[in-house]
C-alpha positions in Angstrom: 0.0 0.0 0.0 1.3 3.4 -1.1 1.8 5.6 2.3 2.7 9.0 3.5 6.1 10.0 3.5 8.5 8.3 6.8 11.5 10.2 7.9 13.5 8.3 5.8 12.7 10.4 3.2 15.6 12.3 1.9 13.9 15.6 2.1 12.3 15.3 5.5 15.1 17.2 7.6 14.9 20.0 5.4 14.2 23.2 7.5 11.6 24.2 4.8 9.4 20.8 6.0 6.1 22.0 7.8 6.6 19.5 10.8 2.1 20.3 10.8 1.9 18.6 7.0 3.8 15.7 7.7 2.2 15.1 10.8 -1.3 15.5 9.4 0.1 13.4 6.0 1.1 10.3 9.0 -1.6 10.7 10.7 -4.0 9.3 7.6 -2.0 6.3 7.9 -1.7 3.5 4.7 -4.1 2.4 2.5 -7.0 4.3 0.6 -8.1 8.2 1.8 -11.6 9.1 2.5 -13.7 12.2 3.3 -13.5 11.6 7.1 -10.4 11.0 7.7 -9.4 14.2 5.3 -11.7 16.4 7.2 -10.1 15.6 10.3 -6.3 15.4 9.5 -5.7 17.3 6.7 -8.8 20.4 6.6 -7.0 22.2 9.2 -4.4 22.4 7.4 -6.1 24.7 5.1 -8.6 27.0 7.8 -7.5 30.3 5.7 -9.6 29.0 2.7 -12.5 27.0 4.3 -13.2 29.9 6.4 -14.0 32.1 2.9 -17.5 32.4 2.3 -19.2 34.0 -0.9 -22.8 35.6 -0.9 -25.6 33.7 -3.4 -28.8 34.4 -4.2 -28.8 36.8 -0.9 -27.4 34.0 1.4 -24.1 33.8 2.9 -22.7 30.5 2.3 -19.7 28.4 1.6 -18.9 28.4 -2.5 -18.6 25.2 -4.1 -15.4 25.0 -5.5 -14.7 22.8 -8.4 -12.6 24.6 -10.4 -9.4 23.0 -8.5 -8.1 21.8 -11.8 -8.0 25.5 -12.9 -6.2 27.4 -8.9 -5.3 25.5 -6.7 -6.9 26.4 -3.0 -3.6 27.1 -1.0 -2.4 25.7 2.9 -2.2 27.5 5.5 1.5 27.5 5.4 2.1 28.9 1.8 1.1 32.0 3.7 3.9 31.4 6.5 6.6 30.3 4.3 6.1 33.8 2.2 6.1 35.5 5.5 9.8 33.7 6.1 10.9 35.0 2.7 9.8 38.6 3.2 11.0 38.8 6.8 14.6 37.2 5.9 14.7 40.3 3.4 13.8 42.9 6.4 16.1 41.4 8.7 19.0 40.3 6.3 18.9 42.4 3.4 21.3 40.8 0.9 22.3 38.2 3.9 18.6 36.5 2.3 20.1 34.9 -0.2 23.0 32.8 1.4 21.1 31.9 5.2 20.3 28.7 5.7 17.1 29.3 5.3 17.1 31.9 2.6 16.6 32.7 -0.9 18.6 30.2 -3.0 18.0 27.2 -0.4 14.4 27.6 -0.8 14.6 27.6 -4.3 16.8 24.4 -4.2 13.9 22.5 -1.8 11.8 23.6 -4.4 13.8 21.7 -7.0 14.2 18.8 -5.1 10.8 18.3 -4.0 10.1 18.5 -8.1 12.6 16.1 -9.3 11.0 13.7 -6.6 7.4 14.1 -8.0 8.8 13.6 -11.2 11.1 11.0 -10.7 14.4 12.7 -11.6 17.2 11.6 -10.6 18.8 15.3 -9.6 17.4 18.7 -8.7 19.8 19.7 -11.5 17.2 18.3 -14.0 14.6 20.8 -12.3 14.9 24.4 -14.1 12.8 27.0 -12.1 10.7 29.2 -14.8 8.3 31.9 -14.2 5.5 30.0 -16.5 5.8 26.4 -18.6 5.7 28.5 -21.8 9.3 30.1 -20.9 10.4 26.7 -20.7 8.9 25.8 -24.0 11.2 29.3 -25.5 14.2 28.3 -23.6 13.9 25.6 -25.4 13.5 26.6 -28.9 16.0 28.9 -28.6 18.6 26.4 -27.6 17.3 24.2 -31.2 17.5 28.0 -33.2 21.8 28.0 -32.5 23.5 29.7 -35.7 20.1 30.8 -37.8 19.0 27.1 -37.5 15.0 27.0 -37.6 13.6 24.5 -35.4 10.7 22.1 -37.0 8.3 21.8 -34.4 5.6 19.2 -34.5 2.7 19.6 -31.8 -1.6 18.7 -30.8 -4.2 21.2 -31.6 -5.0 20.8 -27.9 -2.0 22.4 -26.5 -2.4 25.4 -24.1 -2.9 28.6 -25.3 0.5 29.7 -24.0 2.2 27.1 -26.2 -0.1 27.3 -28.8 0.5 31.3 -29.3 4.6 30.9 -28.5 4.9 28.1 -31.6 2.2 30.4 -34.0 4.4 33.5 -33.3 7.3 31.8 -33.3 6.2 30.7 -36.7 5.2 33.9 -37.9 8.7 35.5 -36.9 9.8 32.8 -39.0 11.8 31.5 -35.9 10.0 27.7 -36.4 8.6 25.5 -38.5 5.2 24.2 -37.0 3.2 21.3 -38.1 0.2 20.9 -36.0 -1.6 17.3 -35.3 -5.7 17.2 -35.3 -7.6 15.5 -32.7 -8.9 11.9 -34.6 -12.8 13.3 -33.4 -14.8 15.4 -31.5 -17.6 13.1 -30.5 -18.1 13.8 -28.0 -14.9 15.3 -27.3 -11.6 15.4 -28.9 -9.6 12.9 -28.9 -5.6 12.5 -29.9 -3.6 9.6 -30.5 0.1 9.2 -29.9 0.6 7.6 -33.3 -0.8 10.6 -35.2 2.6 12.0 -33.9 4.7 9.6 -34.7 3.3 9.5 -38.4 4.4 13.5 -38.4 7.5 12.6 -37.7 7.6 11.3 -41.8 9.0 14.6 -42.7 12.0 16.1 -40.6 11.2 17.2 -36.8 13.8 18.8 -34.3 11.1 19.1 -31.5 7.5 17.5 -30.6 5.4 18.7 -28.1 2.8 17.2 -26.1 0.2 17.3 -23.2 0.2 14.2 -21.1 -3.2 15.2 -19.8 -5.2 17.6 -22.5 -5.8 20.6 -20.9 -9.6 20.7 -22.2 -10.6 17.5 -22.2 -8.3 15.6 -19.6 -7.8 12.9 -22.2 -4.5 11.1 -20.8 -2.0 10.8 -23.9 -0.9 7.1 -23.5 2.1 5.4 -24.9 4.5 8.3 -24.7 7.1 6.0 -24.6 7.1 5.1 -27.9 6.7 8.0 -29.1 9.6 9.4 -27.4 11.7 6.4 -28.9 10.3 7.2 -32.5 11.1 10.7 -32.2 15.0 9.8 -30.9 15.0 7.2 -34.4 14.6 10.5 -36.5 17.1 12.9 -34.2 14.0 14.5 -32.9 13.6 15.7 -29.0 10.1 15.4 -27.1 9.0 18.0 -25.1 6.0 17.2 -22.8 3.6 19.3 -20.9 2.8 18.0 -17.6 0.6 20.8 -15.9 -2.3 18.8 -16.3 -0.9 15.6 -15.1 1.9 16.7 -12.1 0.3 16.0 -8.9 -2.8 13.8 -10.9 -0.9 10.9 -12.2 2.1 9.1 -10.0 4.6 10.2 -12.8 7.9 8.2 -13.8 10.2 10.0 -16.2 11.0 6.4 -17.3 10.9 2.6 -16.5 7.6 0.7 -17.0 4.9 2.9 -15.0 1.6 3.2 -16.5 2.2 6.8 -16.3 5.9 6.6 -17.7 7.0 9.9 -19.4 9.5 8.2 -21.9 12.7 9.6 -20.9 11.4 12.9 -22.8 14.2 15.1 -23.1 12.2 18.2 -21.5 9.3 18.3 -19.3 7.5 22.0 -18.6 4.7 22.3 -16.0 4.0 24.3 -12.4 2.3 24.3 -8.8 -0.7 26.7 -10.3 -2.8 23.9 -10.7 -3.0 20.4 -8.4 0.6 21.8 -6.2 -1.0 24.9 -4.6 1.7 26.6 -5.3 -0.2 29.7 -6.9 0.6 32.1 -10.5 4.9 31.9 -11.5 6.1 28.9 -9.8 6.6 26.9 -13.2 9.5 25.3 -14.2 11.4 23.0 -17.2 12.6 19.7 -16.5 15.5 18.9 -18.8 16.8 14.8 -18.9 20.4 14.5 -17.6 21.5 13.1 -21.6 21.5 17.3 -22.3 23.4 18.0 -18.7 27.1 17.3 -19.6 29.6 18.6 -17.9 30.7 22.2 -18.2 33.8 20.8 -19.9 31.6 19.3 -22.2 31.1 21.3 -25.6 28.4 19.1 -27.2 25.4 19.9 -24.2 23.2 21.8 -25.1 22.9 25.5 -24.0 19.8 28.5 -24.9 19.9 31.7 -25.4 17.8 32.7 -22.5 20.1 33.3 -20.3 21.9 35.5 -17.6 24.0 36.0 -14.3 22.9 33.1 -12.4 23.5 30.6 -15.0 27.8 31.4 -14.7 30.3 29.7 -12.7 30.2 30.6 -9.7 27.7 33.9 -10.1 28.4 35.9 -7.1 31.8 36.2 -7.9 31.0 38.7 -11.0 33.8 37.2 -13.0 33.3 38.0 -16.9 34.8 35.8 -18.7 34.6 35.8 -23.0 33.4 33.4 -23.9 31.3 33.0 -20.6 31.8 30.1 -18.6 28.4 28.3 -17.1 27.7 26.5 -14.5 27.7 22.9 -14.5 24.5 20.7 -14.8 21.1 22.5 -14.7 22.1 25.4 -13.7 23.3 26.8 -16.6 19.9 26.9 -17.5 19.0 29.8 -14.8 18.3 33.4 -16.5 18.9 36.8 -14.3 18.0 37.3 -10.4 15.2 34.6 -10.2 11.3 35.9 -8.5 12.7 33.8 -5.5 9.2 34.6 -3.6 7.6 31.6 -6.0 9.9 28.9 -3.9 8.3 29.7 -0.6 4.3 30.2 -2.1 5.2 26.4 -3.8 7.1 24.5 -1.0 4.2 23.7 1.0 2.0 21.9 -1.6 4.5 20.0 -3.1 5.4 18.9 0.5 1.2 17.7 0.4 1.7 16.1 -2.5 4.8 13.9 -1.3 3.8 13.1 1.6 0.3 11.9 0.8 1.2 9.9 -2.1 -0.1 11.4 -5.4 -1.9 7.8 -6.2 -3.5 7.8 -3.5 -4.6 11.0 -4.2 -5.3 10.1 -8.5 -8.0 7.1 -7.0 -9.7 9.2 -4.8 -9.9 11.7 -7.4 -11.5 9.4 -9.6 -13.7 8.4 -7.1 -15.2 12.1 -6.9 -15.7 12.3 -10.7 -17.2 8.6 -10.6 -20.0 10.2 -7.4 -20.4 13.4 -9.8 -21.2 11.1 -12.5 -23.5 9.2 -11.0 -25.2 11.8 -8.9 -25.6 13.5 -12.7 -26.8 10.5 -14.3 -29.6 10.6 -11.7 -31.0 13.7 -12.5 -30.7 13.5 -16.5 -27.8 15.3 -17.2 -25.5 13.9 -20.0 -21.7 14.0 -18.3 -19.2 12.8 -20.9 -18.1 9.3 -19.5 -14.9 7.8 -20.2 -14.1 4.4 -21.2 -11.1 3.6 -18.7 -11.4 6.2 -15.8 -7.6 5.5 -15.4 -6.7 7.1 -18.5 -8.5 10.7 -17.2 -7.2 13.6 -15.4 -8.4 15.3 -12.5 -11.6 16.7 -14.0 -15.1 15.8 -15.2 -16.9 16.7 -18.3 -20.4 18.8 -19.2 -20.7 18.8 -23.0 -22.8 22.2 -23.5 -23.3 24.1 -26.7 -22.7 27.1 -25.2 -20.5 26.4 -22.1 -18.9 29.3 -21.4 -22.1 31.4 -20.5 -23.4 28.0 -18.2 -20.1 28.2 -16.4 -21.1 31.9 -15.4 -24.7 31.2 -14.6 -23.6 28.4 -11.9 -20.9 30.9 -10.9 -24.1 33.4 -9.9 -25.3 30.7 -7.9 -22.7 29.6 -6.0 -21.1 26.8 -8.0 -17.5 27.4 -9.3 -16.0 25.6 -12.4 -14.9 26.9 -15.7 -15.7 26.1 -19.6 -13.2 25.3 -22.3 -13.6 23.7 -25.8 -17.5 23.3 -25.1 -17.7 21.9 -22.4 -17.8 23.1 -18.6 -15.4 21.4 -16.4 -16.1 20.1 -12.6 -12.3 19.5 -10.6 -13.3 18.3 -7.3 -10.0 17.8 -4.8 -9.4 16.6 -1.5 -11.3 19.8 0.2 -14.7 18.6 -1.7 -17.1 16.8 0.1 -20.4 14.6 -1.0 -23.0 16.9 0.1 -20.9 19.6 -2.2 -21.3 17.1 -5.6 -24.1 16.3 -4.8 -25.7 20.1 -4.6 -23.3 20.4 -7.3 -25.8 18.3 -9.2 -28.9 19.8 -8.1 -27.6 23.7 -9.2 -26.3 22.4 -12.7 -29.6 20.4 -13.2 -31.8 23.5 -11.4 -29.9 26.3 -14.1 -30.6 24.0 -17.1 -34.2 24.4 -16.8 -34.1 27.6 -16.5 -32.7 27.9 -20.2 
């Protein structure tokens, strides 16, 4: 049975561990989570939030919240950890960034505790970036070295960040896009893996892929042979995890279900599933493109800046410069260290419960929402293999963007893309809250 995270974990004597989370995380002991337990051992670890109420139809009461596949709701902590940060600044000054507790440690924990969600081997493959699509740049522009245009092959159903970097990117004439269609859209679309690896026909320097769809929450299987296919050709394989980090126990390779391949780059961030809030994104690079410093053939980009040199804080300027070994040499200028501290808590969570533990009771939620919609007549997309889905449930709806606001009015939060509205339930979500879920969606259609 998968359990929360023993002192034998490597990161547990870090002083950035909330001592509160890990207790609470130990407390739910091994085996499956449920509702009760949760509400006693983990809810007060987030009183900030469930003490927020919002006014509906001229009553004050608690919001239903199901748009956790969209913002995270934060811990307690984040709050406290920021408060570290800012006070280590009023107290320290430039001291903040070399105490024990300061500035670049934090940001290392926060590597750390990303290479371990993501099954990296170092925190040296963990880049921190301000959003995934700066990842997705620093990546181009390491594949555009002397005039070169990279050929890019990528979904239809990628973000709109990546989707509008690649199409101006393309307009700049900076890259070459091909884009892959979904094989339907009934109900929903779908894509298949091997629609990108029949792309990769003509010449590809790059493919890029969600693991989870962003719209849909379709779970891109087989990734990899796709990343095998792509290395056949000389290709790389970019994927985007946002959808999927924190969802599905993730393996950058071996034989997990949810194995990422061994892609050579991996962008995502702690907006979503991590709690970590807006900017604490980063790019995932595998160790193959890590050499040495010595090493001339690694590859470098041209985002760059101070704190990817050797040794940065001694202001040495060497021609040509000299960068710092490992994933490093990746970093830009002086990094938004504040993102560190407002992330460090929820990926602690997210350790330390066990993110498949956390994936089957997810899937439970959705399967209750389904059925609790079923009930009252309402159509709910339903997958085929729950196990191939990402943290949200599915409302086909003509014009889904406008339902989305009417159940907003009445106290039900979610969101709409690609026509349909979309219900993320999470670990904070109770019964009584799908099912009145249910009763609002059901009670708004008629209304229509």
């Amino acid at each position: 049975m998968e359990s929360a995270a023993l002192p034998t974990d490597p990161l547990f004597d870090s002083p950035f561990r909330c001592p509160q989370i890990s207790a609470a995380c130990l407390a739910l002991g091994a085996g499956e989570i449920g509702e009760a337990t949760l509400t006693e051992r983990i809810w007060p670890l987030f009183t900030r939030v469930l003490s927020q109420n919002s006014v509906s139809l001229g009553q004050t009461q608690r919001e239903i919240y199901l748009a956790n596949h969209s913002l995270g709701r934060p811990l307690d902590r984040m709050a406290e950890d920021v408060r570290m940060a800012l006070d280590l600044w009023y107290e320290r000054l430039d001291g903040a960034w070399s105490d024990p507790c300061g500035w670049l440690a934090a940001s290392t924990y926060f590597r750390r505790q990303v290479a371990e969600l993501l099954g990296a081997a170092s925190y040296q493959q963990v880049i921190p970036k301000t959003s995934a699509g700066q990842g997705l740049r620093a990546v181009l522009n390491a594949l555009s070295d002397h005039g070169r245009v990279p050929r890019v092959v990528a979904t239809r159903g990628e973000f709109d960040s990546c989707d509008m970097i690649l199409k101006t990117y393309a307009s700049k004439g900076r890259a070459e896009v091909r884009w892959v269609s979904p094989l339907s859209k009934d109900p929903i679309e779908q894509y298949s893996v091997q629609n990108l690896i029949a792309a990769l026909r003509q010449p590809t320097d790059l493919v890029l892929c969600s693991q989870v769809l962003f719209a849909t929450g379709q779970v891109l299987t087989d990734l990899p042979p796709l990343v095998a296919a792509a290395h056949e050709v000389g290709a790389l394989v970019m994927v985007d995890t946002y959808h999927s980090f924190g969802v599905l126990p993730l393996q950058w390779e071996g034989p997990s279900p949810y194995s990422l391949g061994g892609a050579d780059f991996l962008i995502g961030g702690s907006y979503k599933y991590a709690r970590g809030g807006p900017g604490a994104c980063w790019l995932a690079i595998h160790p193959r493109h890590l050499l040495e410093n010595d090493s001339i053939s690694r590859l470098t980009t041209l985002d760059t800046g101070w704190f990817a040199k050797q040794d940065p804080f001694r202001y040495e300027r060497p021609d040509p410069p000299q960068l710092a070994a490992g994933g490093d040499a990746w970093l830009e200028s002086t990094p938004p260290v504040l993102t560190a501290y407002q992330a460090n808590a929820g990926l602690q969570l997210l350790r330390e419960i066990g993110v498949g533990r956390l994936q089957r009771y997810n899937i439970q939620q959705q399967q209750q929402l389904q059925a609790v919609c079923r009930d009252r007549g309402l159509a709910m997309y339903e997958p085929s293999d729950w196990q191939q889905r990402g943290a949200f449930a599915l409302l086909p709806h003509p014009h889904a963007s406008g339902l989305s606001q009417r159940l907003l009015q009445r106290g039900l939060n979610t969101d709409a893309r690609a026509g349909c509205v979309r219900f993320g339930p999470d670990l904070l979500t109770t019964a009584d809250e799908l099912h009145r879920a249910a009763e609002i969606v059901k009670s708004t259609l008629q209304e229509v």
